[in-house]
TITI-778643 format. One line per field, with one value per residue (C-alpha): residue number from 1; residue in three letters; x, y, z. Coordinates in Angstrom, 3 decimals, decimal comma. Example, Ala and Ser with C-alpha at 12.3 -4.5 7.8 and 13.67 -1.06 7.14 Angstrom:
2
n	(1	2)
res	(Ala	Ser)
u	(12,300	13,670)
v	(-4,500	-1,060)
w	(7,800	7,140)
END
This chain:
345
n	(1	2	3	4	5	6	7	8	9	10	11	12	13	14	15	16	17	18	19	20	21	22	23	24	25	26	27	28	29	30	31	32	33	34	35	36	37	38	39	40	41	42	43	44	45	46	47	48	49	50	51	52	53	54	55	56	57	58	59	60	61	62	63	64	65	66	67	68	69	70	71	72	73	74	75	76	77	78	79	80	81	82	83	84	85	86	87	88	89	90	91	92	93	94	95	96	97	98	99	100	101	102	103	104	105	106	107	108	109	110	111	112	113	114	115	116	117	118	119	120	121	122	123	124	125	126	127	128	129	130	131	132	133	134	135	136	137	138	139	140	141	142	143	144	145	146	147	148	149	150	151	152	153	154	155	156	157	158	159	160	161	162	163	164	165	166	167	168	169	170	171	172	173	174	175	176	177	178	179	180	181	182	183	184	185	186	187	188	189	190	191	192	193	194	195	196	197	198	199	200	201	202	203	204	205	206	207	208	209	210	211	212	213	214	215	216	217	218	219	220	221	222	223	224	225	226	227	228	229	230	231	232	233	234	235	236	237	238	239	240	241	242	243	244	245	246	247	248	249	250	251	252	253	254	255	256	257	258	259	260	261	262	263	264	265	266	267	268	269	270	271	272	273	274	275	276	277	278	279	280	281	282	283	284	285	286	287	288	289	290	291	292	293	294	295	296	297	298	299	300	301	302	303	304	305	306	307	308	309	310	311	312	313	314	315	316	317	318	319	320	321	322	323	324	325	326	327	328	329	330	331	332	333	334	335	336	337	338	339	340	341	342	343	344	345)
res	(Unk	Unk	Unk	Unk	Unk	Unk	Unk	Unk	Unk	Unk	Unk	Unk	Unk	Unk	Unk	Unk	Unk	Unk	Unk	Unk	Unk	Unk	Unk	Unk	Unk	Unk	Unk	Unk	Unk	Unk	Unk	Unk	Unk	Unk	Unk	Unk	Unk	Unk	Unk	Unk	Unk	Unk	Unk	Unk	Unk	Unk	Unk	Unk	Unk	Unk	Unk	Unk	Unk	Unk	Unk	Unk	Unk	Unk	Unk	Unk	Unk	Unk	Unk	Unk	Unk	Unk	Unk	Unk	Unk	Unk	Unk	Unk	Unk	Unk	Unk	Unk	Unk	Unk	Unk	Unk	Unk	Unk	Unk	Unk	Unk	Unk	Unk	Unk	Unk	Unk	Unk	Unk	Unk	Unk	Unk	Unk	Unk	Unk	Unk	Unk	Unk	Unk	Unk	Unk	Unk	Unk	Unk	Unk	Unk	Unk	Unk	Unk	Unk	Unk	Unk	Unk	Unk	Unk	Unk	Unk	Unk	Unk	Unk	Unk	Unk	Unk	Unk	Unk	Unk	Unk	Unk	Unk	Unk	Unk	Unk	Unk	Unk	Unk	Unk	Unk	Unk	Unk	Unk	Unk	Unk	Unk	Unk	Unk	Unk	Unk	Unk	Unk	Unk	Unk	Unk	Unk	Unk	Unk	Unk	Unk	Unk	Unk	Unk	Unk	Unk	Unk	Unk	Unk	Unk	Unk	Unk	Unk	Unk	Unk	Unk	Unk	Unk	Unk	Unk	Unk	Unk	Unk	Unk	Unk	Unk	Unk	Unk	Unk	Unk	Unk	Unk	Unk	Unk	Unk	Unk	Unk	Unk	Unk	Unk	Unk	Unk	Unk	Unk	Unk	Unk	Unk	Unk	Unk	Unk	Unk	Unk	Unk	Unk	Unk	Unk	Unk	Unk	Unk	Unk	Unk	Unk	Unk	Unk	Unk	Unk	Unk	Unk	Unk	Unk	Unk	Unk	Unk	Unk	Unk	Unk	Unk	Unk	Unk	Unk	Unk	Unk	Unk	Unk	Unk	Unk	Unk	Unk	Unk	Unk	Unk	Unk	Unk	Unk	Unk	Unk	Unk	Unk	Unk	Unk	Unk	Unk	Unk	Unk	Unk	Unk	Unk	Unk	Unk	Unk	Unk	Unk	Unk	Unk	Unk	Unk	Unk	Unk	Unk	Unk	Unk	Unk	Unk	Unk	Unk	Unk	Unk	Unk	Unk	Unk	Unk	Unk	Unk	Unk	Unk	Unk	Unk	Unk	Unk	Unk	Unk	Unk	Unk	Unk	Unk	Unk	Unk	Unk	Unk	Unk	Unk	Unk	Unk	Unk	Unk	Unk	Unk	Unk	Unk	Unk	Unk	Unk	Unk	Unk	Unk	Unk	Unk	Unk	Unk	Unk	Unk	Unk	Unk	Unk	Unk	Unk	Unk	Unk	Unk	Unk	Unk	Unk	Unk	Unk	Unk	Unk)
u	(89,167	90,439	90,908	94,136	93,896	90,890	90,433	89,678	86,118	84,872	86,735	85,900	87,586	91,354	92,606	95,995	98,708	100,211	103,787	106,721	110,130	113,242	113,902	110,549	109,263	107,755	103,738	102,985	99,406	98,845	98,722	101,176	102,151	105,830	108,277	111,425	112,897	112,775	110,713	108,923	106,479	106,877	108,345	105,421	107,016	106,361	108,149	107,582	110,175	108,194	111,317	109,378	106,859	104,503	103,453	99,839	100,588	102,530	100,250	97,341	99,876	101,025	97,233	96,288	99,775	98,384	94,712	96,497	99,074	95,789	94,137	96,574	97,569	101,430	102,987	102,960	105,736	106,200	109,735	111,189	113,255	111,819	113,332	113,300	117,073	118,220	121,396	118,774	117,064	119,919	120,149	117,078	117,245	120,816	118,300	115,667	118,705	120,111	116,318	115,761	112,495	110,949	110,340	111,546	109,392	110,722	110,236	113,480	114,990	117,768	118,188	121,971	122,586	120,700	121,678	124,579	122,282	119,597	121,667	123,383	119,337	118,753	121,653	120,254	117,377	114,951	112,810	112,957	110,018	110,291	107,155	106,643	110,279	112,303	115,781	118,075	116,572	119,613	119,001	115,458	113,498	109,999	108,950	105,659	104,896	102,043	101,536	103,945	106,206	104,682	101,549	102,115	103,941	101,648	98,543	100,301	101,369	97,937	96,558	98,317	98,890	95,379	94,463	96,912	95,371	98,083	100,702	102,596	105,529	105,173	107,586	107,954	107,909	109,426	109,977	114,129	116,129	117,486	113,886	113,783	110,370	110,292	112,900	112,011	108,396	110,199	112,782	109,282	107,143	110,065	109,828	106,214	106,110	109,471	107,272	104,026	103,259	105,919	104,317	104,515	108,276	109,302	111,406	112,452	112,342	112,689	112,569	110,961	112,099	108,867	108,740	105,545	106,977	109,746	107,278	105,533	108,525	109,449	106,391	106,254	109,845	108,513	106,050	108,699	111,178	108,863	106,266	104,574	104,393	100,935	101,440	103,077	102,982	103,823	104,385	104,439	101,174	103,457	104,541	100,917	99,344	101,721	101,772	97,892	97,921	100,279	98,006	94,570	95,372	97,672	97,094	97,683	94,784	92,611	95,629	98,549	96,739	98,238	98,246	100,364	100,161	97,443	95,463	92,018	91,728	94,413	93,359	89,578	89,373	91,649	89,222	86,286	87,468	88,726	92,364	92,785	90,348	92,012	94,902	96,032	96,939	96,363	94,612	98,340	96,119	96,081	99,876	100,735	98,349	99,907	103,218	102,603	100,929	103,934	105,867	104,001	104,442	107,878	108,538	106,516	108,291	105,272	107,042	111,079	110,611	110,815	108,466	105,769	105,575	101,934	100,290	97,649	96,770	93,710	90,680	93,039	92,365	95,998	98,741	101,808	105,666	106,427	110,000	112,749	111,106	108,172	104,177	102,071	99,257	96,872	96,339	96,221	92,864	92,189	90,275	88,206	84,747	82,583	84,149	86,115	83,187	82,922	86,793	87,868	91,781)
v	(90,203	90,307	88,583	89,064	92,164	93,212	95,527	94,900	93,865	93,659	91,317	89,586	90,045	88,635	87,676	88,525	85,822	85,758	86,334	85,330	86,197	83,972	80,600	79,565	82,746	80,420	80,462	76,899	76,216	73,573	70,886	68,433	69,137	69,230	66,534	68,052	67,112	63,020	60,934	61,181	64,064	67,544	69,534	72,160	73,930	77,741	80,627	84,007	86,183	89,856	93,478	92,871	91,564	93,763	95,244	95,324	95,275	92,264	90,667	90,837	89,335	86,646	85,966	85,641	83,027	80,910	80,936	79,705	77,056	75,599	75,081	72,929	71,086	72,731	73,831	77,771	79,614	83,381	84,773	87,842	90,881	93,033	96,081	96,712	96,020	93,844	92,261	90,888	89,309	87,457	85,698	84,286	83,043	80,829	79,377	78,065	77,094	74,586	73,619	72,742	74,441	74,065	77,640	80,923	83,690	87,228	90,661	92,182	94,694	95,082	94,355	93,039	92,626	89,208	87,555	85,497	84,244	83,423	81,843	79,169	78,357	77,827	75,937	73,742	72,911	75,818	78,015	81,530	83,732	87,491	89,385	93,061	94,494	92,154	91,463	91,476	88,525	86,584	86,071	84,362	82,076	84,254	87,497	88,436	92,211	93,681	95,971	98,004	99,854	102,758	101,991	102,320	105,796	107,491	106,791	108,355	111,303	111,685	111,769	114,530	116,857	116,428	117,193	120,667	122,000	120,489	123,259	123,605	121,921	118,348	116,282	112,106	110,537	106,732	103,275	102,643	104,021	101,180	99,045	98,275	99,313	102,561	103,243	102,293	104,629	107,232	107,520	106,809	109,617	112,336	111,569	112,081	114,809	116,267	115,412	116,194	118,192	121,581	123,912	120,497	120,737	117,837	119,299	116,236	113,097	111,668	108,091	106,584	103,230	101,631	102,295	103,857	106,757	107,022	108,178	110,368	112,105	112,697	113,825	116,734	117,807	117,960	120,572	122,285	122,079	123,122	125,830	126,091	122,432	121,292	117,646	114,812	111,271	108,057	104,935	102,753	101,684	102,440	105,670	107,172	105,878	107,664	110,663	110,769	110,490	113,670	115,877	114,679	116,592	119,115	122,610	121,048	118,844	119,877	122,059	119,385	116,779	113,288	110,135	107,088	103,345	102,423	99,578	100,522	99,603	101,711	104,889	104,363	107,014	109,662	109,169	109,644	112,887	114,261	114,488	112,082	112,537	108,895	106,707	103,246	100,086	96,368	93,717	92,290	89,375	87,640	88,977	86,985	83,946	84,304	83,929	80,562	78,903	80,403	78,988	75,491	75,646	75,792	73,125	70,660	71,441	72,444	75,836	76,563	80,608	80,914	83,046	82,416	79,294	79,767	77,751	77,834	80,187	79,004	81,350	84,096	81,788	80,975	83,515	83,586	84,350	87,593	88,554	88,358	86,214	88,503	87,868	90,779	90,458	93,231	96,808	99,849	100,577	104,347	104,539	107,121	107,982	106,330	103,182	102,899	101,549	97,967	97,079	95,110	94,397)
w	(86,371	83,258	80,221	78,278	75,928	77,996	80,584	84,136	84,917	88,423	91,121	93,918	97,699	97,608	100,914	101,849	101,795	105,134	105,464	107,969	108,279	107,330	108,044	108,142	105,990	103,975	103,252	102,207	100,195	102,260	99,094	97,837	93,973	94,474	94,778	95,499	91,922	92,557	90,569	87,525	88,821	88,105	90,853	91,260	94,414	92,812	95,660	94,972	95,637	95,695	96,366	99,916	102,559	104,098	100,711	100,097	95,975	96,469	99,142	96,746	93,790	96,065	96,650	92,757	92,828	95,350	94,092	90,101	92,432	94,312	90,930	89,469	92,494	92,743	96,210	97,063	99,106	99,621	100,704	101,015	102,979	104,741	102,788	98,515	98,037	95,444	98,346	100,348	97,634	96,489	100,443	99,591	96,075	97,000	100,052	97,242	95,174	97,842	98,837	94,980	94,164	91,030	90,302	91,678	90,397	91,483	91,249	91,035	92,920	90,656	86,582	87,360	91,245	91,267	88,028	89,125	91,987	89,572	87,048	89,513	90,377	86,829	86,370	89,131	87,218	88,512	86,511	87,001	85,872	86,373	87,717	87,532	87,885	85,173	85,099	82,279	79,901	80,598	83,884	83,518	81,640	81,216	82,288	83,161	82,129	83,891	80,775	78,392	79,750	76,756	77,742	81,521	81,230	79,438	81,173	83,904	81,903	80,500	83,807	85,134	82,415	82,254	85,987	86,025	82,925	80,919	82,255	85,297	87,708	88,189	90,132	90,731	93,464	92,853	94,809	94,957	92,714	91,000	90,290	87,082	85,822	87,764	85,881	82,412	83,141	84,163	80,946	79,129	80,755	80,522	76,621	76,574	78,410	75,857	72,831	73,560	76,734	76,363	78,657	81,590	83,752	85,414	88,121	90,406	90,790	94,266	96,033	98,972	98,748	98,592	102,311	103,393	106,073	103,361	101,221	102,859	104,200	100,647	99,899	102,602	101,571	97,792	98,129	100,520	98,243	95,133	96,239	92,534	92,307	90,470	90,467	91,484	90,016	91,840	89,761	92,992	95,357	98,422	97,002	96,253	99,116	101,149	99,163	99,487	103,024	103,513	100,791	102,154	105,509	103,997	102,602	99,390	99,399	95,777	94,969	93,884	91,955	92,223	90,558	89,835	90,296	93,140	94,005	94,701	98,623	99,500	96,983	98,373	100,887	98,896	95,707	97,999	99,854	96,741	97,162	94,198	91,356	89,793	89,076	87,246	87,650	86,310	88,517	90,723	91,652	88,153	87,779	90,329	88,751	85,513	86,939	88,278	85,088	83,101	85,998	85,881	81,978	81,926	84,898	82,989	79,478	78,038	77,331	76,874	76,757	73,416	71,429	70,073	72,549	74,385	77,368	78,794	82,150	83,965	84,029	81,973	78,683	76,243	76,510	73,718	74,590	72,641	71,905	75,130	76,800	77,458	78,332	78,255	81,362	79,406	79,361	82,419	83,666	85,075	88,351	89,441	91,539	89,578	89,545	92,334	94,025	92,035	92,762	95,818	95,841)
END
C-alpha cells in the first residue's frame, strides 16, 4: 500500500466487509470504542455511508475503514441503499443522526441533495467526513480526496488517446449522472482532450448508474449507436467492469480500447485476455482507512478541519488538511500486464 505522495506498492488480500440491509444493515467491528456520546470517552462509533452496498470498490474501502477502526479501538458500521441515489442516502444519515454516532463518513451521491441532512447531524455533535464523491464543503467537516480531480482526468485521457493512436471517436461511459466526482473528471477530461488532443472527439457521454447490467446495457447500445467508435473510458469500477465484460465476447474485443477507474480483481481477466491493455485507480482500501483516522481526529478534537491542521493516519504516516477542507490520499497508479499480477484488491 501506499504511503502518502507515493504510489501504490504491493497489497495484501482485503476481505470484503459484509453487508445487510436496513434496520439492522449495520456491520459492527465487533469492539467497544464508542460510547454513544456519554461520558468523558470519545464516541468512536465511525458508519460509512458508501452511494451503495453490493459494490466491490466500496466493499474493499469499507474493508481498509474497519482494518484503521480495529487499530485504534473505535466501533465500525457500514450502511447504505441498495441503489446510487442521493434520496436514499439521506433516509439513512437522519437514522445515525437520532442514533448519535460519532462520525458519519459518506460518499455522496449528490453535492446538494444531502446537505440539510448532514448539517442537522453535525449540528448534533457528529462529524462528517466526505470520501470519494464530496459534497459542497459546507456540508462536511473533512473530505478525503482519493487523488486530484486534474490528476485523475488525465491519466484517463492519456490512456486512451494513447491506446487509439491519439485520433479517433471516444465516448464515456459514467456512474449516475449527478455524482460529484464523475462529474468534476469529466468537465476535466473534455478540457484536456480541447487543449491537447484535437484530432480525439468525444461524442457521448452516457450513464449506467453504477449498476452493473446498467452498464453493460449502455455499453452494447454505445457501439450501436457509434459504429466508428475507438474508445470508451469509464471513470467508475462498476462501469468498466461491465463494459469489459460486453467487449471481451463482442466483435469489438482488441478493436475499442477501454479504460477508466478499475480495481484490479475485477479488471484481472480482461487484462489477461487482452480486451483491456490497462487502467487506474488508487488503493480504496486505505481510502477508506484514511477516512476513519481523519474521522477519529476530528471526534477527539485533535483536528477542527482547518488547514494546515494534520493528524496522524496509522500505517499511512502524518497527513495535512489542504485548503476546503481537503486531504489528498496520493497519486493514480496505471495497471497493466505486467503488474497486474502483484495486486490483490
Amino acid at each position: 500500500m501506499f504511503q502518502k505522495k507515493t504510489r501504490l506498492a504491493a497489497v495484501t488480500a482485503l476481505t470484503a466487509a459484509s453487508v445487510l440491509l436496513l434496520a439492522g444493515c449495520a456491520v459492527d467491528s465487533g469492539t467497544d470504542g464508542g460510547d454513544g456520546g456519554s461520558g468523558d470517552a470519545a464516541n468512536l462509533s465511525i458508519t460509512f455511508l458508501p452511494k451503495n452496498l453490493g459494490n466491490p470498490y466500496f466493499d474493499t474501502s469499507s474493508a481498509g475503514a474497519q482494518e484503521a477502526i480495529d487499530e485504534f479501538g473505535g466501533t465500525f458500521a457500514e450502511v447504505g441503499p441498495a441503489e446510487a441515489t442521493p434520496d436514499a442516502q439521506v433516509s439513512y444519515i437522519n437514522t445515525l443522526t437520532q442514533q448519535g454516532v460519532g462520525a458519519i463518513d459518506i460518499s455522496a451521491n449528490d453535492p446538494e441533495a444531502i446537505c440539510d441532512a448532514l448539517n442537522e447531524a453535525r449540528d448534533a455533535g457528529i462529524k462528517v467526513v466526505t470520501f470519494d464523491s464530496d459534497t459542497n464543503p459546507d456540508c462536511r467537516d473533512l473530505f478525503i480526496n482519493q487523488a486530484t480531480s486534474e490528476g485523475i482526468a488525465k491519466i484517463q485521457v492519456d490512456l486512451i488517446t494513447e491506446q487509439i493512436g491519439d485520433e479517433g471517436e471516444i465516448a464515456i461511459l459514467s456512474a449516475s449522472a449527478n455524482a460529484t466526482n464523475q462529474n468534476a473528471w469529466i468537465d476535466l477530461m473534455k478540457e484536456e482532450l480541447a487543449a491537447n488532443h484535437p484530432n480525439v472527439t468525444l461524442v457521448d457521454t452516457v450513464y449506467g448508474d453504477d449498476d452493473d447490467q446498467t452498464s453493460f446495457d449502455k455499453t452494447a447500445a454505445l457501439l450501436q449507436t457509434h459504429p466508428n467508435l475507438k474508445g470508451i473510458i469509464s471513470p467508475t469500477t462498476v462501469g468498466i467492469a461491465a463494459a469489459a465484460r460486453y467487449l471481451s465476447t463482442s466483435e469489438y474485443k482488441g478493436k475499442v480500447a477501454l479504460t477508466g477507474l478499475g480495481t484490479p480483481n475485477q479488471m484481472r481477466e480482461y487484462v489477461e485476455d487482452g480486451t483491456v491493455t490497462s487502467f487506474a485507480l488508487w488503493n480504496p482500501a486505505d481510502l477508506g482507512y484514511l477516512a476513519s483516522f481523519a474521522s477519529k481526529a476530528l471526534i477527539e478534537g485533535e483536528i477542527t478541519g482547518e488547514e494546515g491542521d494534520s493528524f496522524d493516519a496509522g500505517k499511512l504516516g502524518s497527513y495535512e488538511v489542504g485548503a476546503d477542507g481537503v486531504v489528498l490520499l496520493g497519486d493514480p497508479y496505471v495497471f497493466d500486464a505486467e503488474n497486474i499480477g502483484d495486486f490483490d484488491f
